[in-house]
C-alpha positions as a Markdown table, in Angstrom:
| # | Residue | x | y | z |
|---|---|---|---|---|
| 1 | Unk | 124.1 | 114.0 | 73.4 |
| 2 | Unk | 123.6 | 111.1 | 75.9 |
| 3 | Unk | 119.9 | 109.6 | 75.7 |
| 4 | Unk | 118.1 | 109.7 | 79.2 |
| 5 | Unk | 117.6 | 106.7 | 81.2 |
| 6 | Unk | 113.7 | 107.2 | 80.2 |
| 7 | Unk | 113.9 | 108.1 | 76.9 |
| 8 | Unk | 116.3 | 105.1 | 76.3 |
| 9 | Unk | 113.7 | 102.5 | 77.5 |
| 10 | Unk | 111.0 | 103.6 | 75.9 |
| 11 | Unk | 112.1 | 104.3 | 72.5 |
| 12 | Unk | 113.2 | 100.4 | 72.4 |
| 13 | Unk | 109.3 | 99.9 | 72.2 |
| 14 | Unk | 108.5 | 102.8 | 70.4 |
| 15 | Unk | 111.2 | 101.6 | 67.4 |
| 16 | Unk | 109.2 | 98.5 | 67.4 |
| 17 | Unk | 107.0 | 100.3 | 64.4 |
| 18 | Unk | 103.8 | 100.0 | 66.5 |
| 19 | Unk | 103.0 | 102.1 | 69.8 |
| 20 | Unk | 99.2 | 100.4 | 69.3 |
| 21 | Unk | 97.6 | 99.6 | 73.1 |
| 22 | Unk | 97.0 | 96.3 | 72.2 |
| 23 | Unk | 101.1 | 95.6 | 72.2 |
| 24 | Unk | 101.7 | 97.1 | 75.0 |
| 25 | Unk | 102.6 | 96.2 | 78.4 |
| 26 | Unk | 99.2 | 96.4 | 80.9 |
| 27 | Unk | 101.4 | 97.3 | 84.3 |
| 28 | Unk | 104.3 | 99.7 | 83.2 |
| 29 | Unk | 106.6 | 101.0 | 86.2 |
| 30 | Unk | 103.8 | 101.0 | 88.3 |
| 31 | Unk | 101.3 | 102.8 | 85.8 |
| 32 | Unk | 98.1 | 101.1 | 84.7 |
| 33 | Unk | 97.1 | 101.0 | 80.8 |
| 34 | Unk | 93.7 | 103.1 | 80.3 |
| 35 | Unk | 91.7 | 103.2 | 77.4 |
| 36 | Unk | 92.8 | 106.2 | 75.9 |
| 37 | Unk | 91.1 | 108.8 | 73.5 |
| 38 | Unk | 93.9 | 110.4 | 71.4 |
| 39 | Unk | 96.6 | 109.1 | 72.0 |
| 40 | Unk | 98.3 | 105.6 | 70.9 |
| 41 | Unk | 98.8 | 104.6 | 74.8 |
| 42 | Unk | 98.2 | 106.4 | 77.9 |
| 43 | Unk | 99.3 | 105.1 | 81.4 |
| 44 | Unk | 98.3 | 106.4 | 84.9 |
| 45 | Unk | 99.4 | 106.1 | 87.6 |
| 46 | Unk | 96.4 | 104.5 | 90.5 |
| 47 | Unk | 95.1 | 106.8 | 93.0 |
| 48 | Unk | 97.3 | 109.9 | 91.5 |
| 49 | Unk | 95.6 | 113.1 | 92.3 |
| 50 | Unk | 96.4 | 116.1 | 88.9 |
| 51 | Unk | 94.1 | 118.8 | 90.7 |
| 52 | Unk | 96.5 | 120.2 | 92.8 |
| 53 | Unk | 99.2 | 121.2 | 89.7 |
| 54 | Unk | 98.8 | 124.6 | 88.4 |
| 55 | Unk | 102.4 | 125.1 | 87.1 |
| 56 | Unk | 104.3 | 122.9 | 84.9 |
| 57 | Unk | 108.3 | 122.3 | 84.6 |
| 58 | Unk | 109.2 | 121.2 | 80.9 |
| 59 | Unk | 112.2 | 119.6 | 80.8 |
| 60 | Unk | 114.2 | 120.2 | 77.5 |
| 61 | Unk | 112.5 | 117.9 | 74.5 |
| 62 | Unk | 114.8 | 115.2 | 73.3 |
| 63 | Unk | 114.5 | 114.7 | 69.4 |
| 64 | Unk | 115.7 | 111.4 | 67.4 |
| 65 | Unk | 115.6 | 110.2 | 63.8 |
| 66 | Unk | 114.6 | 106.8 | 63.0 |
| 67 | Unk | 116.9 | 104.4 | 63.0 |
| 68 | Unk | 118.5 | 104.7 | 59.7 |
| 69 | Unk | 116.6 | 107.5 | 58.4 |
| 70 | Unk | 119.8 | 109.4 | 57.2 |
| 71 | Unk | 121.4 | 106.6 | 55.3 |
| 72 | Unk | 118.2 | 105.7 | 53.8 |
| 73 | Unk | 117.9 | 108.9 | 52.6 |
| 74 | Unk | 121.6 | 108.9 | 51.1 |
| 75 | Unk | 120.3 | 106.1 | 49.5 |
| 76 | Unk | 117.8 | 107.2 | 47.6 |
| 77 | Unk | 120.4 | 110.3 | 46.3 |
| 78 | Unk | 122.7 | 110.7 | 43.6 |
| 79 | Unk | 125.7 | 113.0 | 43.8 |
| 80 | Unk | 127.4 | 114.1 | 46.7 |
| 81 | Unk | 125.5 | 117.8 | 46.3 |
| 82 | Unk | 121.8 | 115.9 | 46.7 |
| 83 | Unk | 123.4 | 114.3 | 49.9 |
| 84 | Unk | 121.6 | 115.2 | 53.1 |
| 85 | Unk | 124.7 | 115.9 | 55.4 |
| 86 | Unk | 125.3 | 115.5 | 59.3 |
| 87 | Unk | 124.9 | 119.2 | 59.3 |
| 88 | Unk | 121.8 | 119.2 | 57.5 |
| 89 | Unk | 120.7 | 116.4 | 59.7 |
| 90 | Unk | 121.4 | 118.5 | 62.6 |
| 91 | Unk | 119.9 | 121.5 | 61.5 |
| 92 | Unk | 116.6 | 119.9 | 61.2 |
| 93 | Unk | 116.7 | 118.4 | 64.5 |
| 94 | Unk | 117.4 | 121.0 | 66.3 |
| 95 | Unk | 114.3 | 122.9 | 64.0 |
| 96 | Unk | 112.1 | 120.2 | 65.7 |
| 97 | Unk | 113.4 | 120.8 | 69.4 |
| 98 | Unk | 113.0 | 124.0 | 69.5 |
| 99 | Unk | 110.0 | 124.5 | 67.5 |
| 100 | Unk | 107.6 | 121.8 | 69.8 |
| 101 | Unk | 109.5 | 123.5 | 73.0 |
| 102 | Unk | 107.5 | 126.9 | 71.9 |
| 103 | Unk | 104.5 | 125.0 | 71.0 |
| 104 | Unk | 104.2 | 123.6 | 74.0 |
| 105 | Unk | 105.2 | 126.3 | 75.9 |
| 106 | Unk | 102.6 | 128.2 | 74.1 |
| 107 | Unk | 99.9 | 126.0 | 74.6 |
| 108 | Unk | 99.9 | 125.5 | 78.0 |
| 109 | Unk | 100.2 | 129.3 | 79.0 |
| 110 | Unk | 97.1 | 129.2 | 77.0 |
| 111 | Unk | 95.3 | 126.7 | 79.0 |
| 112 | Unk | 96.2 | 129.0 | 82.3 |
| 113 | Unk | 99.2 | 127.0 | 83.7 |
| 114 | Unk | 102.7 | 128.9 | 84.5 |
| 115 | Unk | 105.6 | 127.7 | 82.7 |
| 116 | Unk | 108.2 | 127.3 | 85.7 |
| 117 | Unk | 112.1 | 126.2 | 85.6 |
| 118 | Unk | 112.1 | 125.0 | 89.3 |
| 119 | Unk | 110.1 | 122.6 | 91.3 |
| 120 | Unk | 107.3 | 123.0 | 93.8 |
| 121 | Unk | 104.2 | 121.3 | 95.0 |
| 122 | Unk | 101.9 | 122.6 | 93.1 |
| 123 | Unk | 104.9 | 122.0 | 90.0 |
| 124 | Unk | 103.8 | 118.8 | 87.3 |
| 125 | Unk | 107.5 | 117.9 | 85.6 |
| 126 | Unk | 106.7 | 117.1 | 82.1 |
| 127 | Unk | 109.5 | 115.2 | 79.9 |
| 128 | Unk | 109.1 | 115.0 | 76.4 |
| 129 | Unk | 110.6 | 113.4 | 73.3 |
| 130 | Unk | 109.9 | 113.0 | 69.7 |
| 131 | Unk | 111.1 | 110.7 | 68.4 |
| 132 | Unk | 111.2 | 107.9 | 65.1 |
| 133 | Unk | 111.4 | 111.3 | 63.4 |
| 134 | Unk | 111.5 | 110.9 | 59.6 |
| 135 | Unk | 111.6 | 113.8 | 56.9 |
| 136 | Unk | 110.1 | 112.2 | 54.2 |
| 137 | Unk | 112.2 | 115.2 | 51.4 |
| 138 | Unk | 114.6 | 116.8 | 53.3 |
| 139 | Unk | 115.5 | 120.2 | 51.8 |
| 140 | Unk | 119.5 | 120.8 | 51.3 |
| 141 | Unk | 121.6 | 123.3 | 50.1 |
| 142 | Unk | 122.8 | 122.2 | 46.4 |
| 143 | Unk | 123.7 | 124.2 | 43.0 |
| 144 | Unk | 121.2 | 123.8 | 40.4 |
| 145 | Unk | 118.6 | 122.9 | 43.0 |
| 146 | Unk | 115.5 | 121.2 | 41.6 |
| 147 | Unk | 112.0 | 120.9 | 43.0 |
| 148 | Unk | 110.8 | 117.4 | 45.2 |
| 149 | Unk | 107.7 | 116.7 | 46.0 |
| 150 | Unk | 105.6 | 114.6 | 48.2 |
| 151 | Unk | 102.2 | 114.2 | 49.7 |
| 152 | Unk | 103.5 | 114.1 | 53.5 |
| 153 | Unk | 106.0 | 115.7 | 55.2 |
| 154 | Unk | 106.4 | 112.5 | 57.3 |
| 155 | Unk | 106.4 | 111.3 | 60.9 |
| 156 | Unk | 107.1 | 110.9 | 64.4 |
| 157 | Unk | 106.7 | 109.9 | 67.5 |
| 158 | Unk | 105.7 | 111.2 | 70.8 |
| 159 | Unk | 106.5 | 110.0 | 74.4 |
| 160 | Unk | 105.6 | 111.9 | 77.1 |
| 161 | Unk | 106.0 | 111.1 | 80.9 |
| 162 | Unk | 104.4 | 113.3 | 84.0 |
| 163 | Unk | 106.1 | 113.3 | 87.5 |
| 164 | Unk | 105.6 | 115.0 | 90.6 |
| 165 | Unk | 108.3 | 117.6 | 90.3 |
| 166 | Unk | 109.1 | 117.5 | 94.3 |
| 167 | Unk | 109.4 | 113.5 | 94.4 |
| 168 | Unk | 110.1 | 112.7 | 90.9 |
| 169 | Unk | 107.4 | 109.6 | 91.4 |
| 170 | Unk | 106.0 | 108.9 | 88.1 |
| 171 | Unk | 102.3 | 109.6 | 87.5 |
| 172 | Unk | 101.7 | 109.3 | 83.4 |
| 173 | Unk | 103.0 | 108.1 | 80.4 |
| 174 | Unk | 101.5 | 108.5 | 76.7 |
| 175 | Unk | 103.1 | 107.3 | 73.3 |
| 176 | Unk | 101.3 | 108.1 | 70.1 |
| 177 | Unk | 103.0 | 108.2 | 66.5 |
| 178 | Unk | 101.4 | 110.1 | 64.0 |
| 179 | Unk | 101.9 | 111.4 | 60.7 |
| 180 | Unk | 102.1 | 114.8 | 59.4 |
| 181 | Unk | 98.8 | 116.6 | 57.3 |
| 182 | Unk | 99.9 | 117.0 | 53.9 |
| 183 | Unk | 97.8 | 119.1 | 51.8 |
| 184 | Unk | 95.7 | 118.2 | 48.8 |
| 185 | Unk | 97.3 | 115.7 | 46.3 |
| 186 | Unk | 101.2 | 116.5 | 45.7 |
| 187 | Unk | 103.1 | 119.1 | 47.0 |
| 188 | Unk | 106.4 | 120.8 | 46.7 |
| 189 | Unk | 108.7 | 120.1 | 49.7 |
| 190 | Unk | 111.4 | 122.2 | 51.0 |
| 191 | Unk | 112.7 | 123.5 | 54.5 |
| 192 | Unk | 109.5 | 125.9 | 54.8 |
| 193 | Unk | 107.3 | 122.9 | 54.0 |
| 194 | Unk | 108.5 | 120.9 | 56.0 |
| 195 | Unk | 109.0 | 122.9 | 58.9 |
| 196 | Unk | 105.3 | 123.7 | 58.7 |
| 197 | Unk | 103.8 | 120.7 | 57.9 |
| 198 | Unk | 105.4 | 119.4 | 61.0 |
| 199 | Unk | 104.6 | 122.5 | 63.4 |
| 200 | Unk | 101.0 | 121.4 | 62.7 |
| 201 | Unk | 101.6 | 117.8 | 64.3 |
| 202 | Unk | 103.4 | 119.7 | 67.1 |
| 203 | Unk | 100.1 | 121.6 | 67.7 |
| 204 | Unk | 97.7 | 119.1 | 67.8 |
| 205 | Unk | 99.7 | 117.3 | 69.8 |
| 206 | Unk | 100.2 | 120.2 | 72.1 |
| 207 | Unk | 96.5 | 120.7 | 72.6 |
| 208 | Unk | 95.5 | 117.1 | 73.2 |
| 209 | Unk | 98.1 | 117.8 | 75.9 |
| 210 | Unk | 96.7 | 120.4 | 77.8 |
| 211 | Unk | 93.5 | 118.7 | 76.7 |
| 212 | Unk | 94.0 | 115.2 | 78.5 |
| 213 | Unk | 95.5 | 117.0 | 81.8 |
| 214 | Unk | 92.3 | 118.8 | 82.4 |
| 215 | Unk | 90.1 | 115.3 | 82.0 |
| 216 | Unk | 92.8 | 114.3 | 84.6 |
| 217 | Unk | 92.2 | 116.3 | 87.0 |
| 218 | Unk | 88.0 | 116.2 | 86.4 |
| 219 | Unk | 88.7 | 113.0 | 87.3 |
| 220 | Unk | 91.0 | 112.9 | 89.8 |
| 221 | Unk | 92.1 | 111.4 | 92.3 |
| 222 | Unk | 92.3 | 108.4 | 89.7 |
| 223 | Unk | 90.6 | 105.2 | 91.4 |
| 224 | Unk | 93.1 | 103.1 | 93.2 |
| 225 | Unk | 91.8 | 99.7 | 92.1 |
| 226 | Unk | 92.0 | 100.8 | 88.1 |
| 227 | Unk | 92.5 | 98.1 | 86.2 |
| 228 | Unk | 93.7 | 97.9 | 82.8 |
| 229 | Unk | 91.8 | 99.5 | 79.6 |
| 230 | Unk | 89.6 | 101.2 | 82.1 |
| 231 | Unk | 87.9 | 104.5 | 81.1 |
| 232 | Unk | 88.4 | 107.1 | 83.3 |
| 233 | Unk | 85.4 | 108.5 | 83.8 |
């Protein structure tokens, strides 16, 4: 699948290994850096006003492996039967899509917003992405299959960018990379593992979400004359 024109841009810094605030542009696309509470990086957009957005559009979330995540794990295997396939590969990242689009879908029908497919004015278009993803055991279908463990899961990143869904002007942006929550101490890994582990991240990102839109709008219309690593407040 081709990588939007957004996604694209931003996953050249994300890929960087750091999505920290302090290497990060101040001014992006016309968005100012604010200090932000849990995320990496969160940009607004000066004098943007959230109240009026009830309903949100999600677009489809784009998933990505990091850079050499599959032959890395190849790597690390011996035999073609241990080898984690393009199949395999696909299955897992199509696992991720569609398991954050619920969560998300979930969360915010939660927090009182309608989930909509076309735009309006009172309609926030919300892109997402996940990306840098990396499985740390990948679980594969082999004969004589034998146990892996591992403490974490692994890892990804988050991008996600807000526009008016009638104009398409841009109004947020936040990046945040995060691992999963692994349990106590070692653990078996496997597809069910995995797939939970990482439905946990999806979560908590979800709800600091929903979270961060509402302290939008408390203090919206954002002030005109922010300036960077300004608390909105």
């Amino acid at each position: 699948m081709r990588r939007s024109k957004w996604l694209s841009a931003l996953v050249l810094i994300a890929t960087a290994g750091s999505v920290a605030a302090d290497d990060l542009p101040e001014n992006w696309d016309g968005l100012v850096q604010v200090k932000p509470k849990k995320m990496d990086a969160a940009y607004v957009m000066p004098g943007a006003d959230f109240r009026p957005y009830m309903k949100v559009q999600l677009d489809k979330t784009e998933v990505a492996f990091r850079k050499d995540w599959l032959k890395s794990m190849n790597d690390t295997r011996s035999g073609l039967s241990h080898r984690v396939s393009d199949e395999d590969a696909a299955k897992i990242l199509e696992a991720a899509q569609s398991n954050f689009t619920d969560i998300f879908v979930e969360a915010f029908t939660k927090a009182g917003y309608t989930v909509v497919t076309a735009p309006a004015s009172d309609v926030l278009r919300i892109s997402t992405a996940v990306v840098n993803l990396y499985v740390n055991a990948p679980d594969v279908m082999e004969a004589g299959r034998s146990r892996t463990y591992t403490t974490e899961a692994g890892e990804a990143t988050l991008i996600i960018e807000v526009r008016d869904s009638m104009t398409n002007a841009l109004m947020g942006r936040v990046l945040d990379r995060r691992e999963t929550s692994g349990g106590a101490g070692v653990q078996v890994a496997n597809s069910v593992t995995n797939l939970s582990d990482f439905r946990l991240l999806f979560k908590q990102w979800a709800s600091i979400t929903t979270k961060g839109l509402e302290e939008l709008k408390e203090h919206s219309p954002v002030p005109v004359d922010l300036k960077p690593k300004q608390k909105l407040d």
